[in-house]
N, C-alpha and C positions, 0 to 999 in steps of 0.2 A: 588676252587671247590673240594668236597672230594668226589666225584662217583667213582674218580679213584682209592682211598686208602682201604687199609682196614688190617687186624692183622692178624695174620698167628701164631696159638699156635701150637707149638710140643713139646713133652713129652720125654725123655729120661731118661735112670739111671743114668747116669754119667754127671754132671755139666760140668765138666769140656770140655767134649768133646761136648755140648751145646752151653759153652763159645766160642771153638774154631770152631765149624761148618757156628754160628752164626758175629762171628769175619768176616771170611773168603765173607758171603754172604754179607755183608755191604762192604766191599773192594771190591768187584768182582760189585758193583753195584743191587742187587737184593734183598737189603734191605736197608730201609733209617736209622732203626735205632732196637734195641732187646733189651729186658732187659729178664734175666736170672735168675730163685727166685727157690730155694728152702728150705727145703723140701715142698714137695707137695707130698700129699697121693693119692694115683692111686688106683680104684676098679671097676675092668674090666674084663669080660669074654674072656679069649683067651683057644681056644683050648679045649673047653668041660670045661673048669674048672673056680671059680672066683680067680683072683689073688686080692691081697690087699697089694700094699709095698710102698717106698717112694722111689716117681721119685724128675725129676726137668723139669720146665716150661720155658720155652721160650715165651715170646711174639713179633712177628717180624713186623713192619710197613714197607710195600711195597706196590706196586701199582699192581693191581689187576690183569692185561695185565702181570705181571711178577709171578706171581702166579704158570701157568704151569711148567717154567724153576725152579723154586724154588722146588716144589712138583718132579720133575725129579730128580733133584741133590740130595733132602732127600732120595730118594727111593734106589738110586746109593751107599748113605755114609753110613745112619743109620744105624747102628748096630742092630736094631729090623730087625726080619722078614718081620714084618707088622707093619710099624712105623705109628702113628696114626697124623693126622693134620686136624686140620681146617681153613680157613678162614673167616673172619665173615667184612662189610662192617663197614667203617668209617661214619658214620654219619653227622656226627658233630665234630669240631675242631676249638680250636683258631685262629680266623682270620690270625695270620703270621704263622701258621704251614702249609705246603703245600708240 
């Protein structure tokens, strides 16, 4: 059943530290798996102003019930002020992915 799954994108400048946030959440259990891509161009209003630069993307698969403590721990680590995330629900997936 995937009601429970779903993808969890956040945004940062630095890969690297992407790499290691996302590392950390898969060992800690609060995510089953992330892949890390950049560049990624970002163009976004913060702060009265539009920025336009090149982040890096995260996509994190975890289960949805795990979501708040996920969104806690970015809010605690990210380096952004107002580090941006979404969650968006798994639909559909390969019969042995669970």
């Amino acid at each position: 059943m995937t009601a429970d799954l779903c993808e969890v994108v956040i945004t940062a400048l630095d890969a690297g530290w992407l790499v290691d946030f996302t590392r950390r959440l898969v060992e800690d259990r609060l995510a089953a798996s992330a892949q890390v891509t950049e560049p990624v161009r970002s163009i976004y209003r913060w702060q009265d102003e539009v920025v336009d630069r090149t982040e890096a993307r995260a996509m994190v698969r975890t289960r949805v019930r795990l979501v708040p403590l996920l969104v806690a721990r970015l809010a605690r680590e990210h380096p952004y002020e107002g580090p941006g995330i979404i969650a968006v629900p798994i639909i559909s997936t390969s019969p042995t992915y669970k």
